[in-house]
N, CA, C and O of each residue as an XYZ file, in Angstrom:
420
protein
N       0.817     -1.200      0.000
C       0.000      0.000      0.000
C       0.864      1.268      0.000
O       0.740      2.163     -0.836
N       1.729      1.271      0.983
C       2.393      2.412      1.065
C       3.523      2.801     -0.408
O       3.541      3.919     -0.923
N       4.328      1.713     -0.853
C       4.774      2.352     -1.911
C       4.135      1.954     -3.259
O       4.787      1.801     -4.292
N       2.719      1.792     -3.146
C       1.863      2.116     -4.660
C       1.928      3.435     -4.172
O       2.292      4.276     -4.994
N       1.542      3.997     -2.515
C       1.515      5.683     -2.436
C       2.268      6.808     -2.940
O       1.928      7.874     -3.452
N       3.743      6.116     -2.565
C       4.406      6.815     -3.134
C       5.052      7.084     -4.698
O       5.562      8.088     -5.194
N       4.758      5.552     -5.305
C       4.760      5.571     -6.737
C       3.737      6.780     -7.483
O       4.170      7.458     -8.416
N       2.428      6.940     -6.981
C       1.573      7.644     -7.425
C       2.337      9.465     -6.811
O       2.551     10.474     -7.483
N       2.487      9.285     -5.779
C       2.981     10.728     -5.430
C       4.472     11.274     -6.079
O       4.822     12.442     -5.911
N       5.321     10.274     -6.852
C       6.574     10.763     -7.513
C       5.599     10.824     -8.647
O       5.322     12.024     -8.637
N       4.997     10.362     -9.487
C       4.500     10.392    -10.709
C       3.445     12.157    -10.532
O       3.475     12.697    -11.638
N       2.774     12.883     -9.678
C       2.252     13.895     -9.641
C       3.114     14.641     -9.281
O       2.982     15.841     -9.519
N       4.403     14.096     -8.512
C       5.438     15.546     -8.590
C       5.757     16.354    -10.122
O       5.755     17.501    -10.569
N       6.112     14.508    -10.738
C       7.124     15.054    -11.934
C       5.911     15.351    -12.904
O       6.239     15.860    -13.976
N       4.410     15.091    -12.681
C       3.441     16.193    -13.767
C       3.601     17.383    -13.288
O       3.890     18.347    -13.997
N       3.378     17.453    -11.676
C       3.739     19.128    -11.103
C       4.968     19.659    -11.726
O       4.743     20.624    -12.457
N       5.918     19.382    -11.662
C       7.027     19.868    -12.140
C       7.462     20.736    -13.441
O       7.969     21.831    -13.684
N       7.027     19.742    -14.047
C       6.409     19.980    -15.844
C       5.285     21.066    -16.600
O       5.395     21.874    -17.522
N       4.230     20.668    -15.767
C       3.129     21.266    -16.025
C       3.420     22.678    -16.228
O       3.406     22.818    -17.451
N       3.692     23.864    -15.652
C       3.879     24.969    -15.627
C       4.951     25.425    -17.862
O       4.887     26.435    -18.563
N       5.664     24.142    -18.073
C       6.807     24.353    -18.727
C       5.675     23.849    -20.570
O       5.834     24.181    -21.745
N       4.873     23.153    -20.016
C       3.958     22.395    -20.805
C       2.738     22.797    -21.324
O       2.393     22.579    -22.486
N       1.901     23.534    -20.272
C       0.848     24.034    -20.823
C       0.827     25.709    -21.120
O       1.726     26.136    -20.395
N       0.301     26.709    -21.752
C      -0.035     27.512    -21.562
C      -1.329     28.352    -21.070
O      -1.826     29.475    -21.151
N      -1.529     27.191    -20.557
C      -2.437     27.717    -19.222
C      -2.128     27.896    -17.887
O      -1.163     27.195    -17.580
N      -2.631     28.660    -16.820
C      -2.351     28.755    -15.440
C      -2.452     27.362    -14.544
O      -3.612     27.023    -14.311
N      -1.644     26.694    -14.126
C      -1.916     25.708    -13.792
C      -2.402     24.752    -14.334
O      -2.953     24.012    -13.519
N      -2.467     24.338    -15.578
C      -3.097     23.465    -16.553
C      -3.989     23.537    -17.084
O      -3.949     23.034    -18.207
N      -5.485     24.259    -16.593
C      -6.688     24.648    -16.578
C      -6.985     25.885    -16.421
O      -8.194     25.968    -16.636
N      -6.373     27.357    -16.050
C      -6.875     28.179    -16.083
C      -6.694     29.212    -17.205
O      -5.525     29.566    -17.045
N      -7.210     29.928    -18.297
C      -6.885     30.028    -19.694
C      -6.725     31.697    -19.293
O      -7.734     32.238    -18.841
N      -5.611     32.430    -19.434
C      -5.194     33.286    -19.617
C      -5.460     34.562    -20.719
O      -5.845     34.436    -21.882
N      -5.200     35.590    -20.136
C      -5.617     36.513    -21.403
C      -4.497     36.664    -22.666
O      -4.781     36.951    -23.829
N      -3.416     36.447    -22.228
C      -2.128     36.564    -23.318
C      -1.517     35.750    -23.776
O      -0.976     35.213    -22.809
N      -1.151     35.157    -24.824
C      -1.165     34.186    -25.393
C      -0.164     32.932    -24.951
O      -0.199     31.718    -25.151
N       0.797     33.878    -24.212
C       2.188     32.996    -23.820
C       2.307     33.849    -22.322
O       2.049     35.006    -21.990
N       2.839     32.638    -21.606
C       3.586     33.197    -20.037
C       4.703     33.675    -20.282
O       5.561     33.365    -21.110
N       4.629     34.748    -19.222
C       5.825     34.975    -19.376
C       6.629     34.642    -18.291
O       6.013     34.287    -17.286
N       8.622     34.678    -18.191
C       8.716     33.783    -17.170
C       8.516     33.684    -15.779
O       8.364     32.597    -15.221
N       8.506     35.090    -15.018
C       8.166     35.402    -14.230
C       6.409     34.332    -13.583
O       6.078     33.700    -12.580
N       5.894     34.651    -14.685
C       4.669     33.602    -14.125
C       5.007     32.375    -14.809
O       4.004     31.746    -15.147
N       5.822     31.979    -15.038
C       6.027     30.403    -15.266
C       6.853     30.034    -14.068
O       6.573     28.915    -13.639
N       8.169     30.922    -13.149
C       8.503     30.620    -12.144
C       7.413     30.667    -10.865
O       7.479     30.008     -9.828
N       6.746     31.306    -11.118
C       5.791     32.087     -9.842
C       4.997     30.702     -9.501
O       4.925     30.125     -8.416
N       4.382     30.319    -10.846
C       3.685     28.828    -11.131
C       4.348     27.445    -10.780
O       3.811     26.704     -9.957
N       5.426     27.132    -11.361
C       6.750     26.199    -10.828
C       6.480     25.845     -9.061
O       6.174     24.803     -8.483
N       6.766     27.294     -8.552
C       7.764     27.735     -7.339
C       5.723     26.867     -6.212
O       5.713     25.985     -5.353
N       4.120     27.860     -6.956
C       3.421     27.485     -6.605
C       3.101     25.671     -6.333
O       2.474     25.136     -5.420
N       3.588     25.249     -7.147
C       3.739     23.640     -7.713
C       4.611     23.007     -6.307
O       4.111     22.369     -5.380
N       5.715     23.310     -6.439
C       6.726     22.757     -5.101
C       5.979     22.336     -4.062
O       5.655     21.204     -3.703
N       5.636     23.970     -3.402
C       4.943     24.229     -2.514
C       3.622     23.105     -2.221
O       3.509     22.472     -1.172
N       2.769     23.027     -3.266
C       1.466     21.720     -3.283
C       1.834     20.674     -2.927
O       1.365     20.033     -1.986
N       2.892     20.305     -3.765
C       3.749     18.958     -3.454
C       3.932     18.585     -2.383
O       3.393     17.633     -1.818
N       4.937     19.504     -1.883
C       5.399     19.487     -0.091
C       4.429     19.532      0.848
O       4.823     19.301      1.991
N       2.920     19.830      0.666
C       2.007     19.879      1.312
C       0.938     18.357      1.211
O       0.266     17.772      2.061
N       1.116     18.184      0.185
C       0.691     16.193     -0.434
C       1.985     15.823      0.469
O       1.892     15.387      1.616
N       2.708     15.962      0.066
C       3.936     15.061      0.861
C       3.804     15.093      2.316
O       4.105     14.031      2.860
N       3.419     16.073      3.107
C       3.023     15.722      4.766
C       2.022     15.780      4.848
O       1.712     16.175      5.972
N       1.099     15.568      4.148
C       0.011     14.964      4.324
C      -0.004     13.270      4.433
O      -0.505     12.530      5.279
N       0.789     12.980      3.165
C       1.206     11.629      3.713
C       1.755     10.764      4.877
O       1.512      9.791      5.591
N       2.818     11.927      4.556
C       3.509     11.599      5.886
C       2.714     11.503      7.344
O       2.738     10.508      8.069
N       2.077     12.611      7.595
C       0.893     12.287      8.547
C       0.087     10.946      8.793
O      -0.155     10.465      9.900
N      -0.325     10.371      7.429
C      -1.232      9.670      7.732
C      -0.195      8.548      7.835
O      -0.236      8.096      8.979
N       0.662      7.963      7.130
C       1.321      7.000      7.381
C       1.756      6.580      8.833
O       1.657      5.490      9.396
N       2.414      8.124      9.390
C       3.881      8.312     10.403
C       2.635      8.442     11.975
O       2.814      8.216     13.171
N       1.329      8.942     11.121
C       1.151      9.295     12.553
C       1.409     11.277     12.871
O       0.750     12.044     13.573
N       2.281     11.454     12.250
C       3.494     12.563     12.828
C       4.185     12.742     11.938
O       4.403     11.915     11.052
N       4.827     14.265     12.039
C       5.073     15.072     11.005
C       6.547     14.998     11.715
O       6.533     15.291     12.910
N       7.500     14.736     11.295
C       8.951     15.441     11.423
C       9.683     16.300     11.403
O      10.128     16.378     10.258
N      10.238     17.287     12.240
C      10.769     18.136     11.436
C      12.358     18.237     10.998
O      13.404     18.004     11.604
N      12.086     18.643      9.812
C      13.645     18.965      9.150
C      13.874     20.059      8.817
O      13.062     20.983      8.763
N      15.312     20.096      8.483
C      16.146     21.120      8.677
C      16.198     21.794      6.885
O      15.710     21.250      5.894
N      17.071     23.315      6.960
C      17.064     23.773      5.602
C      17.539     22.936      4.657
O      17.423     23.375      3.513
N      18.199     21.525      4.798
C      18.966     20.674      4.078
C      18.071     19.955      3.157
O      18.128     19.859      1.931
N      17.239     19.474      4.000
C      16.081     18.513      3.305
C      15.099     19.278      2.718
O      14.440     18.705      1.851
N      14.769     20.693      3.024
C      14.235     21.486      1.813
C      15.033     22.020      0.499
O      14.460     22.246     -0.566
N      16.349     22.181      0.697
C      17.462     21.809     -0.389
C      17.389     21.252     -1.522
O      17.458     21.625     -2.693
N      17.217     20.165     -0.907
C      17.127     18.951     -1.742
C      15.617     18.317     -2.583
O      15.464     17.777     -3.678
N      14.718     18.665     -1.547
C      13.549     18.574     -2.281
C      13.516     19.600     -3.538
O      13.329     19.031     -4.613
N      13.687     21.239     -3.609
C      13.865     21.634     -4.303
C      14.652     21.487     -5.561
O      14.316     21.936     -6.656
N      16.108     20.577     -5.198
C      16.659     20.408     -6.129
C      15.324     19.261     -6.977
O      14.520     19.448     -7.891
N      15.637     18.162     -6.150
C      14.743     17.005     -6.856
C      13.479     17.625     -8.031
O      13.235     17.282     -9.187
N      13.000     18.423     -7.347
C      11.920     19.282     -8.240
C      12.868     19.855     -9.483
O      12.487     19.475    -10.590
N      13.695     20.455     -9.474
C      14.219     21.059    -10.729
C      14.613     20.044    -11.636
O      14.249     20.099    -12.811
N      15.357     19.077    -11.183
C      15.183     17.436    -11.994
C      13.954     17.396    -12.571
O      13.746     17.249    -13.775
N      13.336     17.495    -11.923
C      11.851     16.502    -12.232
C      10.908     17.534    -13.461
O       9.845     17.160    -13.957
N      11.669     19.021    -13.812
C      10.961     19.828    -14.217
C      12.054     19.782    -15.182
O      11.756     20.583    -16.068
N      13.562     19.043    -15.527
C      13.895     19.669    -16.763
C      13.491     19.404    -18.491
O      13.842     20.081    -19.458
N      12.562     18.066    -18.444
C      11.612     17.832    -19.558
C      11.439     18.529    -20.150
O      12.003     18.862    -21.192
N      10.397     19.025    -19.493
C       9.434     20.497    -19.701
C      10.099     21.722    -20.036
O       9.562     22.568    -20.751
N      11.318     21.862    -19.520
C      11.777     23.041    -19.546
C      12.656     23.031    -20.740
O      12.917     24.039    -21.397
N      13.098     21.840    -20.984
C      13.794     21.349    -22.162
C      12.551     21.641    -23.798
O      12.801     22.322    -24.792
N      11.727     21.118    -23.600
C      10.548     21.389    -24.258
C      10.528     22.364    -24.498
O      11.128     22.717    -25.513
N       9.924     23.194    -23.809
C       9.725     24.571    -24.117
C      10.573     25.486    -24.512
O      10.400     26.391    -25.328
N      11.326     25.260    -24.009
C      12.482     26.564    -24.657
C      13.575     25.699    -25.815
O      14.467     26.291    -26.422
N      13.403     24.785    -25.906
C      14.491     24.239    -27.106
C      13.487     23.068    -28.212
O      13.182     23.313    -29.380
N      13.215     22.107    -27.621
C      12.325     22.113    -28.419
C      11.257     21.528    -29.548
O      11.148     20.582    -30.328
N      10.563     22.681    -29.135
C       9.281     23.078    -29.572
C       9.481     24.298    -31.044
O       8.988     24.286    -32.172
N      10.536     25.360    -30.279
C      10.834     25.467    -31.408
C      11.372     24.802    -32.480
O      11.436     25.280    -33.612
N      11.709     23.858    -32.202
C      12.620     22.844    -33.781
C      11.524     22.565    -34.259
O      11.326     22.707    -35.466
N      10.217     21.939    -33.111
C       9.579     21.153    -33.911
C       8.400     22.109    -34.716
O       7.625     21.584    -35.515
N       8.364     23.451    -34.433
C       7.313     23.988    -35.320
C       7.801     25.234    -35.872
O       7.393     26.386    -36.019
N       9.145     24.343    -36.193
C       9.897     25.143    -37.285
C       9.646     25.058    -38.991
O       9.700     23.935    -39.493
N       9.451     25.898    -39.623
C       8.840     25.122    -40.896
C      10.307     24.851    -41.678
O      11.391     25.403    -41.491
N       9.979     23.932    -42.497
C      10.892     23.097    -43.403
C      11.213     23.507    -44.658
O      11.949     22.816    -45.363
């Protein structure tokens, strides 16, 4: 049970991660007035994403542990890094490319 949990919770990080780099919508679903983000709200969005995550993530942790742990600036470090991993797809996508691919011939 517990690591189908967490299989499912790495698999919604790395859509969280992405998502922002992938859609041009606000969060996947919310449709914007201008045609493209700009990066400022693609980080703002990203940075919002982490944040959800880490909040699914002790939520789990709760229900599993009982109890929440606390850690130090290290292990938020690192989660962050892990997130920038998990977002370079997307980021790869978008800025490299997407342009190749709707480049005309």
């Amino acid at each position: 049970m517990l690591s189908t949990v967490i299989i499912i919770f790495l698999v919604a990080a790395f859509i969280a991660a992405n998502l922002p780099w992938i859609s041009e919508r606000l969060f996947g679903f919310i449709a914007l007035k201008s045609a493209k983000k700009t990066i400022w709200l693609l980080l703002l969005e990203w940075l919002i994403l982490y944040l959800l995550i880490g909040m699914m993530a002790l939520g789990i942790e709760k229900k599993f542990t009982s109890d929440i742990y606390e850690q130090g600036w290290e292990f938020y470090a690192a989660t962050l890094c892990l997130f920038v991993v998990f977002a370079l797809p997307g980021f790869i996508y978008r800025f490299d490319l997407k342009h190749l691919l709707q480049r005309p011939k």
